[in-house]
C-alpha positions as CSV (number, residue, x, y, z in Angstrom):
1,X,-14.3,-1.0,12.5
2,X,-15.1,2.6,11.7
3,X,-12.8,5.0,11.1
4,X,-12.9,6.9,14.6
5,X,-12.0,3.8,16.0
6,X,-9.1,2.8,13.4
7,X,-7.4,6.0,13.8
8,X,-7.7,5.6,17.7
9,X,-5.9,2.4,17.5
10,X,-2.8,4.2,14.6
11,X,-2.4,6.2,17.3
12,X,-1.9,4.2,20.4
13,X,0.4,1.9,18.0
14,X,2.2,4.9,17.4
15,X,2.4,6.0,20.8
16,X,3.8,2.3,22.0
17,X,6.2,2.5,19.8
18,X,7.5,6.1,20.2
19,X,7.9,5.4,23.9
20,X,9.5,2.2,23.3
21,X,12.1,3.6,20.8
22,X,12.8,6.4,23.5
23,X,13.0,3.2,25.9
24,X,10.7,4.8,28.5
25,X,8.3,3.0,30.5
26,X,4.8,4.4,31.4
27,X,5.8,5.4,34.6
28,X,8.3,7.8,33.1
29,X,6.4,9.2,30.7
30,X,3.9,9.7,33.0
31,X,5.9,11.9,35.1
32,X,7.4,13.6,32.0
33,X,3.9,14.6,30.5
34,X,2.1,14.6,33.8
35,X,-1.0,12.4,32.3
36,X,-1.9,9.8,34.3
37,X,-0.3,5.8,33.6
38,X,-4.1,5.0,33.4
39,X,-4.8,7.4,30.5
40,X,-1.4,6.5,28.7
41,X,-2.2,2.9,28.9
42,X,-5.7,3.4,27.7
43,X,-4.5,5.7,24.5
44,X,-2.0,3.2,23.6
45,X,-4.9,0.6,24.0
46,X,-6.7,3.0,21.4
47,X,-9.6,2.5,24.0
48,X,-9.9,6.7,24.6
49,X,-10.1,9.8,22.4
50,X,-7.3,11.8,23.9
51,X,-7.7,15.5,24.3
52,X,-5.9,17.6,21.9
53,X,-4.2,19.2,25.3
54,X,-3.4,15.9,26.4
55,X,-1.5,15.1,22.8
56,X,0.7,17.9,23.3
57,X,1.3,17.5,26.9
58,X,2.4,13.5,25.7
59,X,4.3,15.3,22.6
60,X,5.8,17.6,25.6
61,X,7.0,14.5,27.4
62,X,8.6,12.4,24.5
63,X,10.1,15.7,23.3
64,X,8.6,15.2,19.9
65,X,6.2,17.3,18.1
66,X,2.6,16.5,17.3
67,X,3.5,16.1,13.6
68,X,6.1,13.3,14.6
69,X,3.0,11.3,17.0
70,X,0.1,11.4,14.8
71,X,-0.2,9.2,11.9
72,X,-0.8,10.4,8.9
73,X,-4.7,10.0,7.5
């Protein structure tokens, strides 16, 4: 596994489990973010590179900051 792909898959671990802590389903924080369930459930699938825009917009939606959804190195 290379790198891009390791840190794809920190992320949509991280993600799951943000939105799971917050209790939130995909549907929600699809509506909250206004990305589509289909992108969400890809990023936490680590299957897509998300556009930085798109991070904030999720960040925007769990009411978090981008420091508190990206994992570190």
């Amino acid at each position: 596994m290379d790198k891009k792909q390791d840190a794809l898959r920190k992320l949509g671990r991280r993600l799951t489990e943000l939105r799971h802590r917050q209790n939130l389903t995909l549907e929600q924080l699809s509506t909250s973010s206004g990305i589509s369930i289909q992108e969400l459930t890809a990023i936490e699938a680590g299957e897509t590179d998300p556009a930085l825009t798109t991070v904030f917009h999720i960040c925007r939606g769990l009411g978090l900051s981008p420091n508190e959804l990206l994992p570190p190195g």
